[in-house]
VMD Tcl script that draws the C-alpha trace (Angstrom):
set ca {
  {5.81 3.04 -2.03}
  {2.87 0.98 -1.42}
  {2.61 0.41 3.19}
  {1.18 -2.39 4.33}
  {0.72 -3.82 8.16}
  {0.59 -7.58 8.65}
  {-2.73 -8.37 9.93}
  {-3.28 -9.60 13.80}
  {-1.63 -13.09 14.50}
  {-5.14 -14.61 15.72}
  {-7.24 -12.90 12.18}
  {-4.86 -15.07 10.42}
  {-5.45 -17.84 12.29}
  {-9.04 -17.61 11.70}
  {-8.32 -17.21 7.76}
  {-6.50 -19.84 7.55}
  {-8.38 -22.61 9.83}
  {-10.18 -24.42 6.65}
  {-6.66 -24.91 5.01}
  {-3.94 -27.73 6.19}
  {-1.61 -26.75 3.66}
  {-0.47 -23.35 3.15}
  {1.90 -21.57 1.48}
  {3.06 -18.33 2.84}
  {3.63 -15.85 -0.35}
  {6.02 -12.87 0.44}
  {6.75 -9.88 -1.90}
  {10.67 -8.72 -2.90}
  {9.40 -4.83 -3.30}
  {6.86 -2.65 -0.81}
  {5.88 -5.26 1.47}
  {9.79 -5.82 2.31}
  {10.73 -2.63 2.19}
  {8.19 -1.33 4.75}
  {8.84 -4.63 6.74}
  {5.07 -5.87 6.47}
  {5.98 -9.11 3.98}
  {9.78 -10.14 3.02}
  {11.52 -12.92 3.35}
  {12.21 -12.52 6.80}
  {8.92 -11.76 7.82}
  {7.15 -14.43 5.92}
  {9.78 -16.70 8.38}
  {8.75 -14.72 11.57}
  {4.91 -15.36 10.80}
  {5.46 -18.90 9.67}
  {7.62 -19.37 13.10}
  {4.52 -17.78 15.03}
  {2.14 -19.96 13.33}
  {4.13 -23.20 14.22}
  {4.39 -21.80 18.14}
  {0.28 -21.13 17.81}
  {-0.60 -24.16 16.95}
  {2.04 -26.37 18.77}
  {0.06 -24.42 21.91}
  {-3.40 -25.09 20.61}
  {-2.61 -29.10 20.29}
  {-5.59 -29.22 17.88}
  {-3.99 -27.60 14.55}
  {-2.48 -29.70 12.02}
  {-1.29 -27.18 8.98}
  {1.67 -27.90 6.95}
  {3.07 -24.39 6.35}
  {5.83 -23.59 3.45}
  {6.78 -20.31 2.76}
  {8.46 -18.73 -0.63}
  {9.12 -15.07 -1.83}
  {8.54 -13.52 -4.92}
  {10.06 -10.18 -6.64}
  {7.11 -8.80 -7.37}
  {2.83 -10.42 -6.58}
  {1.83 -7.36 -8.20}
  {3.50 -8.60 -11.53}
  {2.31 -11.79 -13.69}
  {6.07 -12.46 -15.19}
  {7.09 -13.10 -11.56}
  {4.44 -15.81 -10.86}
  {5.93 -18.90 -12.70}
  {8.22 -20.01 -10.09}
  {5.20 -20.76 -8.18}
  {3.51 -22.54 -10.69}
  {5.27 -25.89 -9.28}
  {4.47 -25.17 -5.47}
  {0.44 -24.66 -6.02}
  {0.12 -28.58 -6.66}
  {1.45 -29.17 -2.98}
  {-1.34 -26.60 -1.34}
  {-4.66 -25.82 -0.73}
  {-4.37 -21.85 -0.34}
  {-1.82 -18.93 -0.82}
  {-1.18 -16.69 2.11}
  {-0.16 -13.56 0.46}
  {1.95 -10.66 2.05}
  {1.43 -8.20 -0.27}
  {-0.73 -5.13 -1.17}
  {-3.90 -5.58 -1.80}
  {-2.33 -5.44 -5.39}
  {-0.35 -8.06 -5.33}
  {-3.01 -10.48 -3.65}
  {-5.38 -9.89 -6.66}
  {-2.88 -10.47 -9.45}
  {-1.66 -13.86 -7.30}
  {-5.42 -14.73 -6.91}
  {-5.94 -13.84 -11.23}
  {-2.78 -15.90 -11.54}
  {-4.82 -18.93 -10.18}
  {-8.02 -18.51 -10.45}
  {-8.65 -22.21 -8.70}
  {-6.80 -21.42 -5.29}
  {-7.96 -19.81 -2.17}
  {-5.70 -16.33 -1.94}
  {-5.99 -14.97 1.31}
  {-4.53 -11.48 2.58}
  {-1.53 -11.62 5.54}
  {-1.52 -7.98 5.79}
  {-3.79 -4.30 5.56}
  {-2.66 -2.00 2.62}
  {-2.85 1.15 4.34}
  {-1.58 4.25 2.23}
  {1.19 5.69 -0.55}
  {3.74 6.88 1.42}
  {7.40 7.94 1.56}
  {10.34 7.22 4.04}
  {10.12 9.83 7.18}
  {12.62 8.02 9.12}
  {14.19 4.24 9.35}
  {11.11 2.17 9.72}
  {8.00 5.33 9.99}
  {6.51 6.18 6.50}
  {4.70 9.31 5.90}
  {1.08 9.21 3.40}
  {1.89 11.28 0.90}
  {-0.67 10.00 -1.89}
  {-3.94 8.87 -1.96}
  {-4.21 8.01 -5.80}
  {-7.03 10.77 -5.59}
  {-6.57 10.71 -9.61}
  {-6.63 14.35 -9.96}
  {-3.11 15.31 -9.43}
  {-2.59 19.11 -8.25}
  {1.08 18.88 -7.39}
  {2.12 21.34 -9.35}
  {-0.51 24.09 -7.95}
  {0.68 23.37 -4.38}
  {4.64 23.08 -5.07}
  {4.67 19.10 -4.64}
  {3.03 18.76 -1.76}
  {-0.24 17.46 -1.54}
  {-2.94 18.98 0.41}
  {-4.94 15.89 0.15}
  {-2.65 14.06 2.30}
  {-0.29 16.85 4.10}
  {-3.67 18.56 5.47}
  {-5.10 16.33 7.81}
  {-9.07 17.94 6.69}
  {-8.01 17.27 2.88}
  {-9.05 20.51 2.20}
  {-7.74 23.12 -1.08}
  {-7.89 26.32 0.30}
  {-5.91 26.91 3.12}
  {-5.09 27.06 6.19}
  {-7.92 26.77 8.01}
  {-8.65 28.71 11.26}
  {-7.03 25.84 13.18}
  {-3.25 25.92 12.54}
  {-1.35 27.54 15.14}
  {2.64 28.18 15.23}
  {2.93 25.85 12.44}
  {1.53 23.09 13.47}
  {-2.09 21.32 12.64}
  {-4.89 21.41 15.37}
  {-4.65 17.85 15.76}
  {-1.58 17.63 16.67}
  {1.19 20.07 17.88}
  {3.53 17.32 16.65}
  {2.07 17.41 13.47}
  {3.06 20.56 10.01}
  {0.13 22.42 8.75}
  {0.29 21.26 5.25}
  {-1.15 24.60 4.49}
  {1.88 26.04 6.02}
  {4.34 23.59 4.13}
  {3.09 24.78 0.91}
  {2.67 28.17 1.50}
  {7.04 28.26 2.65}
  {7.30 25.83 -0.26}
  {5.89 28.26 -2.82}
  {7.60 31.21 -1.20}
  {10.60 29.62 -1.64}
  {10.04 29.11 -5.33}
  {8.99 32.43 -6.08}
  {5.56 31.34 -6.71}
  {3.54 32.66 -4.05}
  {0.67 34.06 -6.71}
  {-0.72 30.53 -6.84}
  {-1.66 30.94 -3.66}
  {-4.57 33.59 -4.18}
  {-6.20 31.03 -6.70}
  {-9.45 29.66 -5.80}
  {-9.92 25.47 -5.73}
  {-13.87 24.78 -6.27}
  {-14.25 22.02 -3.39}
  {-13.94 18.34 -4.83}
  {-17.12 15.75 -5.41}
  {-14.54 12.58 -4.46}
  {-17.76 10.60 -5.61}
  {-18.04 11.56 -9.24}
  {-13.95 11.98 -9.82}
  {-13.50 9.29 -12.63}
  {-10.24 6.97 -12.25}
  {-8.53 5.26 -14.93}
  {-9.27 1.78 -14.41}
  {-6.56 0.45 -17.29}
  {-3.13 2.52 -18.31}
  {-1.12 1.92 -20.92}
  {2.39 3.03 -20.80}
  {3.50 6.03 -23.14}
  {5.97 3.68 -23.87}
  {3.55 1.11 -25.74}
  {1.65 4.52 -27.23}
  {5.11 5.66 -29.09}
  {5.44 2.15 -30.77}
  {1.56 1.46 -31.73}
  {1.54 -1.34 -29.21}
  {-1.07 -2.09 -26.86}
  {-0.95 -4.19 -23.37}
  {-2.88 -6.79 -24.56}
}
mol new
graphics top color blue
foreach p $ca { graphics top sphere $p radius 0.5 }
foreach p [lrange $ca 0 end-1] q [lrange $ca 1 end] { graphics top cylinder $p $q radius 0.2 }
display resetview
């Protein structure tokens, strides 16, 4: 799941100062789930906005507010083609994703973002999420039994543990695994310990080419192309 943080209160403010009508864009998938951009909180910021301003005396914006299933989809957009007449920017709380494909979508509105894309993570506990990818594009899971030592090991690094672990835990933090440590119990668990004694060649993050357009296996089975 993509996290996301909704920006500061007054940084939104600032953003949004040249606009008097605004429409505040939430998403039905990540952003809700992670509580940075649903329904309810594209209410709560709207509500904020409202007390802000009534405080200010000197603001005059018209805020609306609607949520779609998915910004970071074009089939979802066409509900709002009908609401874009009625405003002069978009106030999107969504990834950094979704904000481009709304901003594609209508190439002749102001898009601004309501919130930080921070990481790829997974569910740790009701309402913390844990990075566990950083769409390196060089995917090593299976060396390192599904856990990645890009994101477990707070140094990044492929050959480990370092020097620093202790008990466990990462120097960082006694609160925090060595990922070293999870993979090394992980692989000793699977019987696989051997890939352990392998040698990883440090990475050149610079130079690692990412695919910049996918298409599905899907559409390669059937000759078809996204186009």
């Amino acid at each position: 799941m993509i996290v996301s943080e909704r920006k500061p209160l007054a940084e939104i403010r600032r953003m949004i100062a040249p606009y008097q009508r605004l429409l505040t864009l939430g998403c039905g998938t990540c952003a809700t789930v992670c509580g940075a951009g649903g329904e309810r909180e594209v209410s709560f910021l709207n509500s904020a906005l409202r007390v802000a301003q009534a405080k200010s005396g000197n603001e005059t914006h018209t805020l609306s507010e609607y949520t779609v299933k998915r910004q970071c989809d074009l089939e979802f957009l066409d509900p709002l083609v009908e609401k874009v007449g009625d405003i002069d920017a978009i106030l999107a709380l969504s990834c950094g994703i979704g904000m481009q494909v709304i901003a594609e979508r209508f190439p002749d509105m102001p898009v601004l973002p309501g919130v930080n894309t921070s990481f790829m993570g997974a569910v740790d506990e009701y309402g913390v999420w844990d990075e566990r990818c950083a769409a390196c594009g060089d995917c090593r899971l299976e060396e390192t039994g599904g856990i990645c030592p890009i994101t477990r090991c707070t140094k990044g690094i492929l050959n480990g543990p370092c020097a620093g672990t202790k008990d466990g835990k990462c120097e960082v933090s006694k609160d925090m695994d060595c990922g070293w440590i999870l993979i090394y119990k992980r692989l000793e668990g699977l019987g696989q310990l051997e890939k352990m004694r392998r040698y990883y060649p440090p990475r050149n993050f610079r130079t690692i080419p990412r695919p910049k357009r996918i298409i599905s296996q899907a559409n390669i089975d059937t000759g078809e192309d996204n186009d």
